[in-house]
N, C-alpha and C positions, 0 to 999 in steps of 0.2 A: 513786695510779697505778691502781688499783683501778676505781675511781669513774671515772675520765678512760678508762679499755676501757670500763666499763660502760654511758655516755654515746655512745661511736662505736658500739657495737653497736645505741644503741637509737636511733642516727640512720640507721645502717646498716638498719635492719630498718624503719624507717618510708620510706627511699626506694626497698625494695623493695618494699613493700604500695603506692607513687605510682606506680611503675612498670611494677607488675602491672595496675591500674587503667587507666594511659592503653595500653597492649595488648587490655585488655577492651573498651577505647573505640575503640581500631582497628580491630580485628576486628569490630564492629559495624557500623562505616561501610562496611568493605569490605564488609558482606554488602547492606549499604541500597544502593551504589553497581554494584553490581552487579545487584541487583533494578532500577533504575532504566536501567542499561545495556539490561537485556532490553526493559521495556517502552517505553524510547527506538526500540529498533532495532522491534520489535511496531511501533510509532507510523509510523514512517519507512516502514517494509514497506507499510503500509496506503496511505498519502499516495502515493508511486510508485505503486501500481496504481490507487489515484484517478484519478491524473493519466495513467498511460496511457488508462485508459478515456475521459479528457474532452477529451485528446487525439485517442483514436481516434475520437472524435464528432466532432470539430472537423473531422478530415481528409474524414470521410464527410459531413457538412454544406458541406465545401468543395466536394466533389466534386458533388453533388447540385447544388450553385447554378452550377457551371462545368460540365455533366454537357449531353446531346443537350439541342436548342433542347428536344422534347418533353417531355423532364423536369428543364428549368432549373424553379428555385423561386425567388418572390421574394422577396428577401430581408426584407420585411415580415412576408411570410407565418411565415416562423419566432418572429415576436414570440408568434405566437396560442398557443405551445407551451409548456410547463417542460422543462427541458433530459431531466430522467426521461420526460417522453411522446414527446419527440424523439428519445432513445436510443432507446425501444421500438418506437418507429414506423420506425427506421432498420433494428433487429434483425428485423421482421416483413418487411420489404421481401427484406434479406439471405435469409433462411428461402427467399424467396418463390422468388427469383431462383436459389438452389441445386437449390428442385425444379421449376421448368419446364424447365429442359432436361432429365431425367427425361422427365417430361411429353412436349415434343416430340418425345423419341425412340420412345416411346410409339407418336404417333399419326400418323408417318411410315411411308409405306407401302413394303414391302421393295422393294430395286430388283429388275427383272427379269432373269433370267438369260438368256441369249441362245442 
């Protein structure tokens, strides 16, 4: 009788050192699954403002080619470009177009008063 306790104790205490183990092994994965959640969601954050910005290119390259007869582009013409000197070349124009009307308010001359 002895012998038959001393046996379930010592099966008893070997499937609690198995099942402290697979806890150690959990709590491990939850931290790797989680480290991966951040850099998932990191990943995703980045790719969405990729794609607004190549987006916002696309609209402003659409615009430009459906834009005043004077400043339609052809659509050829964009081949000469990488999509990065087409971005900059679209930002410089933008830039451009926010300080000339600065500009002509500038160099309008006061109305007269009467």
């Amino acid at each position: 009788m002895l012998l038959e306790q001393h046996r379930q104790m010592q099966t008893m205490l070997a499937e609690k050192e198995a099942l402290r183990q697979e806890a150690e092994q959990a709590k491990r994965e939850v931290v790797i699954a989680k480290q991966q959640t951040i850099e998932l969601t990191s990943t995703v954050t980045k790719q969405k403002k990729e794609l607004e910005r190549s987006e916002r290119t696309i609209k402003e390259l659409l615009q430009a080619l459906k834009g005043k007869k004077r400043e339609r582009l052809d659509p050829n013409q964009l081949l000469l470009f990488e999509l990065g000197e087409l971005e900059q070349l679209i930002e410089e124009a933008a830039r451009t177009e926010e300080t000339q009307p600065d500009q002509n308010a500038a160099t309008k001359p006061a109305a007269r008063k009467k």
